[in-house]
N, C-alpha and C positions, 0 to 999 in steps of 0.2 A: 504494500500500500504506500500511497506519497502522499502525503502533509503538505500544503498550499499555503500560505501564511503572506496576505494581502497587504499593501499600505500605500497611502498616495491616495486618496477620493478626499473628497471636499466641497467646498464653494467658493467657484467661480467668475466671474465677470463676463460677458462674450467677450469674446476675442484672446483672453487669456490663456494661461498653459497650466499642464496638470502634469504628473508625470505619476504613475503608479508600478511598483513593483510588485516582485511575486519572489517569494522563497520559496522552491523543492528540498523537501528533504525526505528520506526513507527507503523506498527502493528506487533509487532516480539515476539508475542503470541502463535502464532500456526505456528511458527517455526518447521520444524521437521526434515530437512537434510539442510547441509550448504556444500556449496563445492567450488570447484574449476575449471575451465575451460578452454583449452587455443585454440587458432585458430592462423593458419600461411595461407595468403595469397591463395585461391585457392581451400583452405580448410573446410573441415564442423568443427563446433566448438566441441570437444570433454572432453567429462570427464577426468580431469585427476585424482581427486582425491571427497571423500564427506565423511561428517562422522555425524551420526546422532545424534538427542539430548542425548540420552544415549553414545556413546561413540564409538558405533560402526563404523572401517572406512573402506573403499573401496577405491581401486590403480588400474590405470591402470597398466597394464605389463611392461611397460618401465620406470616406474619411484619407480617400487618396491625397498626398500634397498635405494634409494636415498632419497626420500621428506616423509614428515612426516606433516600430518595436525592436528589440533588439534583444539581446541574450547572451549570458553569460555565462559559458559552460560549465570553468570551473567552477563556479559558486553554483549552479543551479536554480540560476535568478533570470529572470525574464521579465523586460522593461516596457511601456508603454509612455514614449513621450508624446501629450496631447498639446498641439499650436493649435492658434486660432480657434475657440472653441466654440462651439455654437448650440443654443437653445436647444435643440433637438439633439446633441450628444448626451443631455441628462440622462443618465440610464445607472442602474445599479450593474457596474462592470465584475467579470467573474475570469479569474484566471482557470486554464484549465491545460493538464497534460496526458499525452498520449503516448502508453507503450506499445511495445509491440506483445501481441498476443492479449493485451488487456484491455478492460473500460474506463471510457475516460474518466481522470480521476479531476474533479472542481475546488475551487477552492470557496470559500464563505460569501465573499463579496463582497466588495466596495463601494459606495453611492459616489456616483461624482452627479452635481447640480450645475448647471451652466444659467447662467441669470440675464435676461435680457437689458 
């Protein structure tokens, strides 16, 4: 099992920056994508961003040119820096990792608030 351990959500102003990590710890061996996740009320939880152990990353369309994930292997941290932020990024953000052979493991979750 992997331990997810969230920080970085808050409130914000538009157009300001956020930036939220993510600690792995426990079996974070067969790690192979790390990412990001955010859900609003009513809503199905969706990707907003992931990047794999190699380096590779993936964005949703709304948040292209804005957020920037990155990853940190030896520490088993995985970053989401949010620019420019905008009202509809309000969402409760959820880190989440993927091994191989297993389900994805989430982490608690984060509020970030974006304020017009």
């Amino acid at each position: 099992q992997v331990q997810l351990v969230e920080s970085g959500g808050g409130l914000v102003q538009a157009g300001g920056s956020l930036r939220l990590s993510c600690a792995a710890s426990g079996s974070v061996f067969r790690i192979v994508v790390m990412g990001w996740y955010r859900q609003t009320p009513g809503k199905q939880r969706q990707s907003v961003a992931t990047i794999t152990t190699g380096g590779v990353t993936n964005y949703t369309d709304s948040v292209k040119g804005r957020f920037t994930i990155s990853r940190d292997n030896a520490k088993n941290t995985v970053y989401l820096q949010m620019d420019s932020l905008k009202p509809e990024d309000t969402a409760v953000y959820y880190c989440a990792v993927q091994r191989i052979g297993r389900d994805t493991d989430w982490g608690q979750g984060t509020q970030v608030t974006v304020s017009s």
